[in-house]
C-alpha positions in Angstrom: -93.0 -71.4 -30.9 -95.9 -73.2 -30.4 -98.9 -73.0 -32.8 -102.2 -71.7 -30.7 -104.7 -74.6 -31.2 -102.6 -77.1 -30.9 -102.4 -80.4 -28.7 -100.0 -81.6 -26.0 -97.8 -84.9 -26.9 -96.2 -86.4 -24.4 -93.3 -88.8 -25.4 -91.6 -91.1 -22.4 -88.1 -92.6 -22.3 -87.1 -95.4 -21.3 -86.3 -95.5 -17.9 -89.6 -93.0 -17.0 -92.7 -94.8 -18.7 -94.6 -95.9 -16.1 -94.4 -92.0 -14.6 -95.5 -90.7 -18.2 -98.3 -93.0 -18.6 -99.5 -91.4 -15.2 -98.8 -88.0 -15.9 -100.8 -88.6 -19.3 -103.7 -90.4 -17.4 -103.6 -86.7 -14.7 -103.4 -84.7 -18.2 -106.3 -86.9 -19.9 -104.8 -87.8 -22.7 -103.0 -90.9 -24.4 -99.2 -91.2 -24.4 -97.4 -91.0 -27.8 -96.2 -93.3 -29.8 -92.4 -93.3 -29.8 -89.8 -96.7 -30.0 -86.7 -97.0 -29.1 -84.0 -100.0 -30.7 -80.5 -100.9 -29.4 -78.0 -102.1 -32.2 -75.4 -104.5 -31.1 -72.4 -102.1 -30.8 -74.9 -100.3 -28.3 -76.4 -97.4 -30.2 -79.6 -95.9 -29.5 -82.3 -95.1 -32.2 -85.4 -94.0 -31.8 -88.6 -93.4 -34.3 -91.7 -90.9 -33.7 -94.6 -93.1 -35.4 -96.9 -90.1 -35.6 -97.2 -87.0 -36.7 -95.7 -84.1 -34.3 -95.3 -81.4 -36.8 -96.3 -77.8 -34.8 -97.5 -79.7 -31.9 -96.1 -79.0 -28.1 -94.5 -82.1 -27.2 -92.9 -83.1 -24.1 -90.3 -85.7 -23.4 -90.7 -87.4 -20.4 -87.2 -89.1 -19.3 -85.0 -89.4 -15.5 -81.6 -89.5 -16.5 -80.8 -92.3 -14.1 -79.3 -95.7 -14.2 -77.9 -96.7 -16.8 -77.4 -92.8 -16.6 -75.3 -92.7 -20.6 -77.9 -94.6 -22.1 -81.0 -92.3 -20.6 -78.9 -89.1 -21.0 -78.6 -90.6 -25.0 -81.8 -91.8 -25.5 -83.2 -88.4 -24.5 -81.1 -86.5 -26.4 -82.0 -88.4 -29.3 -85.6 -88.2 -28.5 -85.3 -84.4 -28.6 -82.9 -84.4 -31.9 -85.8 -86.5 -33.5 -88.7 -84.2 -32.7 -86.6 -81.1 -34.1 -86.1 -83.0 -37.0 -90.0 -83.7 -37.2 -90.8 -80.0 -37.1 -92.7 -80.1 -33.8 -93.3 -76.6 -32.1 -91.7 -76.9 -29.3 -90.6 -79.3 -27.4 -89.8 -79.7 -23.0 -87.3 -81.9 -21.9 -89.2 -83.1 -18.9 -86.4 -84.7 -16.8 -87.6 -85.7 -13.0 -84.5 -86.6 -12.3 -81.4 -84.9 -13.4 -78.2 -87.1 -13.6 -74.7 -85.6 -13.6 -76.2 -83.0 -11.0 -73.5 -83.9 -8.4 -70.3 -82.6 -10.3 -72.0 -79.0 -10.5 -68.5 -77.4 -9.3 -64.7 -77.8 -9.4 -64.1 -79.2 -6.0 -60.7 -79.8 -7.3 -57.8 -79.1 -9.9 -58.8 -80.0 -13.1 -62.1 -81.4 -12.4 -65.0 -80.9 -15.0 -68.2 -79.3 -14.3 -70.4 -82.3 -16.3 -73.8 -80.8 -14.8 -72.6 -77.7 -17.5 -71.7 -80.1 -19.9 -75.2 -82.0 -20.1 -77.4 -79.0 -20.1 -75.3 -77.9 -23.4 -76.1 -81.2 -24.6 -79.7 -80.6 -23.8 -79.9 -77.6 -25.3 -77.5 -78.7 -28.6 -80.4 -81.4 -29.3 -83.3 -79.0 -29.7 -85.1 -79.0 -26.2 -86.8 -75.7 -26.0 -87.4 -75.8 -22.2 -86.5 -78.0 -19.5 -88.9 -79.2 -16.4 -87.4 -80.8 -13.8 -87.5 -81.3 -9.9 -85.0 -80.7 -7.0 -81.9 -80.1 -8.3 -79.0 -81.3 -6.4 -77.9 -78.0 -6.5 -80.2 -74.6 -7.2 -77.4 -72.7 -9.6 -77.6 -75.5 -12.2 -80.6 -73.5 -13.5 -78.2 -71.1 -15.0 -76.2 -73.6 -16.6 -79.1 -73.6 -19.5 -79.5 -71.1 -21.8 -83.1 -72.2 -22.1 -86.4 -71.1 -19.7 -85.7 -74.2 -17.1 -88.9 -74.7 -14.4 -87.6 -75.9 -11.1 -90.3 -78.0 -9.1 -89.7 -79.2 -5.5 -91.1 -82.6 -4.2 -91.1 -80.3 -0.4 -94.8 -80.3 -0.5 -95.6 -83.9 -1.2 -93.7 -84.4 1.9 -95.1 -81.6 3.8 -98.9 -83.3 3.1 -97.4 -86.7 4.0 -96.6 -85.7 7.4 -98.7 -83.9 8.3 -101.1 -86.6 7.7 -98.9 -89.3 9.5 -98.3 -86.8 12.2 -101.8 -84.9 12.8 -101.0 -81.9 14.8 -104.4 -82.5 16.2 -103.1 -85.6 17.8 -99.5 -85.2 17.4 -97.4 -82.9 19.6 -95.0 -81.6 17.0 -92.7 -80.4 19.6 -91.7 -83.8 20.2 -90.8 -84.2 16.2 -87.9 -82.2 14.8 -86.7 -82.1 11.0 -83.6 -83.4 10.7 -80.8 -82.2 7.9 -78.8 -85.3 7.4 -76.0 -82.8 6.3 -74.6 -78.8 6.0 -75.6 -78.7 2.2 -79.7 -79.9 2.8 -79.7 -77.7 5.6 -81.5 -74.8 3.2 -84.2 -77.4 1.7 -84.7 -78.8 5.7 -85.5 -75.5 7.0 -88.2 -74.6 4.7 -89.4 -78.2 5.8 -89.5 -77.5 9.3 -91.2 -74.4 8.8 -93.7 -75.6 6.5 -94.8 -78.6 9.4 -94.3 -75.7 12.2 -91.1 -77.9 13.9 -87.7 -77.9 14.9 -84.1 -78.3 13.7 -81.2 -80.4 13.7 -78.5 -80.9 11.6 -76.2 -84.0 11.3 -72.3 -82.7 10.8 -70.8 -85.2 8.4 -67.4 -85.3 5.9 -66.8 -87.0 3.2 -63.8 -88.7 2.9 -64.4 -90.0 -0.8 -67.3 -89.9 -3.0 -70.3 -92.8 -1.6 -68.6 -92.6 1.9 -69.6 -90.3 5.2 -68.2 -89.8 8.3 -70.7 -88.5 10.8 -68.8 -85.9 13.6 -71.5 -84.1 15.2 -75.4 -83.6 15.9 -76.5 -80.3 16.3 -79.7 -79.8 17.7 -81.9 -81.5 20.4 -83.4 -85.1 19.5 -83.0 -86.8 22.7 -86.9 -88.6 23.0 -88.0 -86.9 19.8 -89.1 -88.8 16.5 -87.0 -87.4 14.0 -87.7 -87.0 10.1 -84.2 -86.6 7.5 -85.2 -84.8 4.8 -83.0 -85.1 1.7 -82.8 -84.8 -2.5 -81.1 -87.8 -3.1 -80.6 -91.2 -1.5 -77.7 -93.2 -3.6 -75.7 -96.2 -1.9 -77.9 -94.8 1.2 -74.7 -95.2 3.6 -74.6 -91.7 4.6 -78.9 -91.8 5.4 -78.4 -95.4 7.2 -75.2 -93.4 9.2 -77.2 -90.5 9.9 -80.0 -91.9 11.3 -78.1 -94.3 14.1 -76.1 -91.4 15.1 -79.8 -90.0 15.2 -80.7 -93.2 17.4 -77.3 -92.7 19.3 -78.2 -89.5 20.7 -81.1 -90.2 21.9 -83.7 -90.2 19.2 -87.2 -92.2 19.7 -87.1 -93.1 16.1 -85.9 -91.7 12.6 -88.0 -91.6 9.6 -86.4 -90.0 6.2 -87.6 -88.8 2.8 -86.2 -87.9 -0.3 -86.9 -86.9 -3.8 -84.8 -88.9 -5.7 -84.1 -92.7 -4.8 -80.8 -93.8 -7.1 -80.6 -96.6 -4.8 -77.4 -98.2 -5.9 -75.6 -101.1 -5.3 -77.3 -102.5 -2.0 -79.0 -99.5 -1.1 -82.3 -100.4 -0.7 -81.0 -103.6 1.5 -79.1 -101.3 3.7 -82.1 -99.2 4.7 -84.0 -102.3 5.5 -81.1 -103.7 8.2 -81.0 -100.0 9.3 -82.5 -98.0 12.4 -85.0 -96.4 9.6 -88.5 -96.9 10.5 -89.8 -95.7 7.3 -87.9 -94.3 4.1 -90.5 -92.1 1.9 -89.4 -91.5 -2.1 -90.6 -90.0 -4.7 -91.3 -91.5 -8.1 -88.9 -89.6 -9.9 -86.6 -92.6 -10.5 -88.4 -96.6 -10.5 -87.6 -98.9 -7.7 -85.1 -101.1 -8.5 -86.1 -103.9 -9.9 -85.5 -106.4 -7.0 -87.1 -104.4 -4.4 -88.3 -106.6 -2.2 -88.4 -104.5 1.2 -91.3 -103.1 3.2 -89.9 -99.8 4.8 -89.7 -97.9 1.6 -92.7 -96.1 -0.1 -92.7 -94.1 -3.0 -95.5 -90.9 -3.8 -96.3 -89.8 -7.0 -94.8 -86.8 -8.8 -97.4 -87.4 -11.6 -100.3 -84.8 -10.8 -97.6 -81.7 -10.0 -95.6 -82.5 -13.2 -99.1 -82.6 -15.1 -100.3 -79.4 -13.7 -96.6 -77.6 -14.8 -97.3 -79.4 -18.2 -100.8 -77.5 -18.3 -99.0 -74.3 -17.1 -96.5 -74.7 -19.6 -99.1 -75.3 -22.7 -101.2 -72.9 -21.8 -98.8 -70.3 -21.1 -99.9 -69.1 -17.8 -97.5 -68.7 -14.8 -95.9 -71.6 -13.5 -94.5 -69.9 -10.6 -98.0 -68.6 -9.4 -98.4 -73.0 -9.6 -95.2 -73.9 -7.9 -95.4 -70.8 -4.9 -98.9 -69.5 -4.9 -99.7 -71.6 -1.4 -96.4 -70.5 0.7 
């Protein structure tokens, strides 16, 4: 339990520094001083160089690509500070790999979502922040307080701005659900930005491809916005969107929270109908982004103010929910 009177630390892992170093500079205070070193066989080891001993520290670190070594490196990040003595210690993970095989969808599949939140809470994590879950039940998979931010209204404030209802008739604009299972996370969109909509009916004939069989909903002339949690090889956004176009649509724009962006992704989106692709920070560009139709906001000032919450042991719900 954490000592009254004493400071935050806020540790970063490898593939989340430059989203730390932000969330430290909304927090106003300096990041700690942690290193990691790779041996030649591959293993991870990593060193606190200061002191942590009864001191709330936070482990900032998106399990994304290269997913094991992230997943490892926090792991051991969290081992470490137990094994400092700090007082408690978050596992502050924007973006939580492994989320997509959250269920048996088949005879003798494993539920790995399960199997990394043991992991997480094997190490030593006291609590877990993270943001849009890929699915809402992997909460209960910790046996640890978990805090479940949405990136919803950094997109809500985005468009609403791009698309002033003052000037913008937002019955021309519907909200777009590029599939059955966003269709929950869409709606609260739509009804946030006061518009309609539409869902794209896809299947999935193997993992990374989509088949897109229907559009429900009325986009003929409208500008449409898909709103998603995750953007990976970005085939089934790129499909969804000219099926979008096909039907009549003036134009498709898309967000999402979490841009893996694998293989040629982030090319794909730029030879696609997309006007405008809108991320989050959760997860770095790649590194050899060099497009022009996809923009990242920062997740840095709400995971700050849940970091403040956290500390100070007021209600973090009253944070996430108060202004809906």
């Amino acid at each position: 339990m954490i000592i009254e009177g004493r400071s935050v630390r806020v540790f970063s892992g490898v593939s989340s520094k430059p989203l730390a170093e932000r969330i430290c500079r909304e927090l106003g205070v300096e990041l700690s001083d942690n290193t990691l070193d790779t041996f030649s066989d591959g293993e991870i080891s990593v060193r606190m160089k200061e002191s942590v001993r009864g001191q709330d520290c936070f482990v900032v670190a998106s399990t994304c690509k290269p997913v094991n070594d992230n997943l490892m490196a926090l792991l051991i990040n969290i081992d470490a500070l137990r094994r400092a003595s700090a007082g408690r210690i978050t596992a502050v993970i924007p973006y939580y790999g492994y989320a997509r095989q959250d269920r048996k969808a088949k005879g003798r599949d494993p539920i790995t979502s399960k199997l990394v939140a043991n992991m997480i809470c094997a190490a030593g994590a006291d609590r877990v922040l993270t943001m849009d879950l890929h699915a809402a039940q992997i909460q209960g998979f910790f046996d640890i307080p978990l805090d479940h931010l949405t990136g919803t209204d950094l997109f809500v404030k985005y468009f609403m701005e791009k698309f002033d209802p003052a000037v913008c008739d937002h019955a021309n604009i519907v909200a777009v659900s590029p599939d059955v299972g966003s269709v929950a996370r869409t709606r609260n969109f739509a009804r946030m930005v006061q518009m309609d909509l539409a869902i794209v009916d896809k299947r999935r004939p193997r993992p990374n491809v989509s088949e897109v069989e229907h559009v429900i909903g009325d986009v003929a002339g409208k500008t449409c916005i898909m709103l998603d949690d995750i953007v990976d090889t970005a085939g089934s956004l790129c499909n969804a969107a000219q099926a979008l176009i096909n039907n009549g649509a003036k134009e498709v724009y898309a967000c999402a929270t979490h841009g893996v962006l694998s293989k040629c992704a982030w090319k794909r989106v730029e030879d696609s109908v997309i006007k405008e692709l809108v991320l989050l920070d959760t997860i770095p560009l790649p590194e050899d982004y060099a497009g022009t139709k996809i923009k990242q906001l920062s997740v840095a000032k709400v995971f700050a103010e849940s970091i403040r919450h956290i500390h100070e042991e007021t209600s973090i719900s009253d944070f996430i929910y108060g202004a809906r």
